[in-house]
N, C-alpha and C positions, 0 to 999 in steps of 0.2 A: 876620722877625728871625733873629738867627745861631741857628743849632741845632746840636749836635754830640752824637751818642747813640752811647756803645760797645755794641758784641757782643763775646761770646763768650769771657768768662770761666767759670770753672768749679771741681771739682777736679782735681787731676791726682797725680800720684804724683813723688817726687822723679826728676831725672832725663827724664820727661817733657814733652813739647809740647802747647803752648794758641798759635794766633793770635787776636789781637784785633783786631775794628775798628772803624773809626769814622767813622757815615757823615754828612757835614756839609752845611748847607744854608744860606742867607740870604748867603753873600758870594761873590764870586768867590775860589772854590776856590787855585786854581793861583796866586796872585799874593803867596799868605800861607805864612810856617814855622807848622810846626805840633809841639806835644811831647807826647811821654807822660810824667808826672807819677803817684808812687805815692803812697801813703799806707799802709805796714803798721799793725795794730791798736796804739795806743798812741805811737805817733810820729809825730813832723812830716814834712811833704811831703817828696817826695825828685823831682828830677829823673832821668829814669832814658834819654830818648833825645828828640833834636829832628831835624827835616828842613826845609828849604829850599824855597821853590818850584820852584829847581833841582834838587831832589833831593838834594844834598849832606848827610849824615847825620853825627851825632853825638851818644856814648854815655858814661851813665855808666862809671867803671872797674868799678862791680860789675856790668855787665851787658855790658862788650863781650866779644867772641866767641860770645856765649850767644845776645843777642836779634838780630834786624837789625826797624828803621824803613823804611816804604817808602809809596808814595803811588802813586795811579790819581788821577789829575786828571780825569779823563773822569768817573768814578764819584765823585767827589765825596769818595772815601774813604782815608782813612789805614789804616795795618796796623803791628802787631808782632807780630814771628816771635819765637817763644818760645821756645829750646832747653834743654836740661838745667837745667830748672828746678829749684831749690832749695828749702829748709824758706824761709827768709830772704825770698823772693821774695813772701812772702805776702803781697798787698797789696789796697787797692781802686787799681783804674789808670785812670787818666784822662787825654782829650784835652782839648790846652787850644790854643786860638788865638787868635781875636777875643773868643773867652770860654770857659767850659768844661762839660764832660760831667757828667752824673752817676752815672761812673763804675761799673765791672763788676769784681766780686770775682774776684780771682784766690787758690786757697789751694791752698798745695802739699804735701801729708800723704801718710802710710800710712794 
């Protein structure tokens, strides 16, 4: 069946880097977009970046130039690059395609 499990959430300090990934199983990988999806404490879903089979990427306004979306078709695994993260950023983040993850806390503090 489809599986999709993130990695590599954490804390991290404002300003600082987290990647996350997410490695998926039960479909053919490469033929599907696939998104990261947040949820900070207290608020509804937020789209935040999607990708293409092709590769073709695209970002929330609050997270372009910060994150980039990227994909290994070979490894089955999706990725976001996480740059000068913010308080705001604090989220649980989740991949979503054929169906979705159950997501890895991401919280951005001193």
């Amino acid at each position: 069946q489809v599986q999709l499990v993130e990695f590599g959430g954490g804390l991290v300090q404002p300003g600082g880097s987290l990647t996350l990934s997410c490695l998926a199983s039960g479909f053919t990988f490469g033929d599907y977009g696939l998104k990261w999806i947040r949820q900070a404490p207290g608020k509804g879903l937020e789209f935040v970046s999607r990708i293409t089979g092709s590769g073709r990427a695209d970002y929330a306004d609050s997270v372009k130039g910060r994150f980039t979306i990227s994909r290994d078709n070979a490894k089955q695994t999706l990725y976001l690059q996480m740059n000068n993260l913010r308080p705001e950023d604090t989220a649980v983040y989740y991949c979503a395609s054929l169906d979705w993850g159950r997501g890895t806390q991401v919280t951005v503090s001193t």
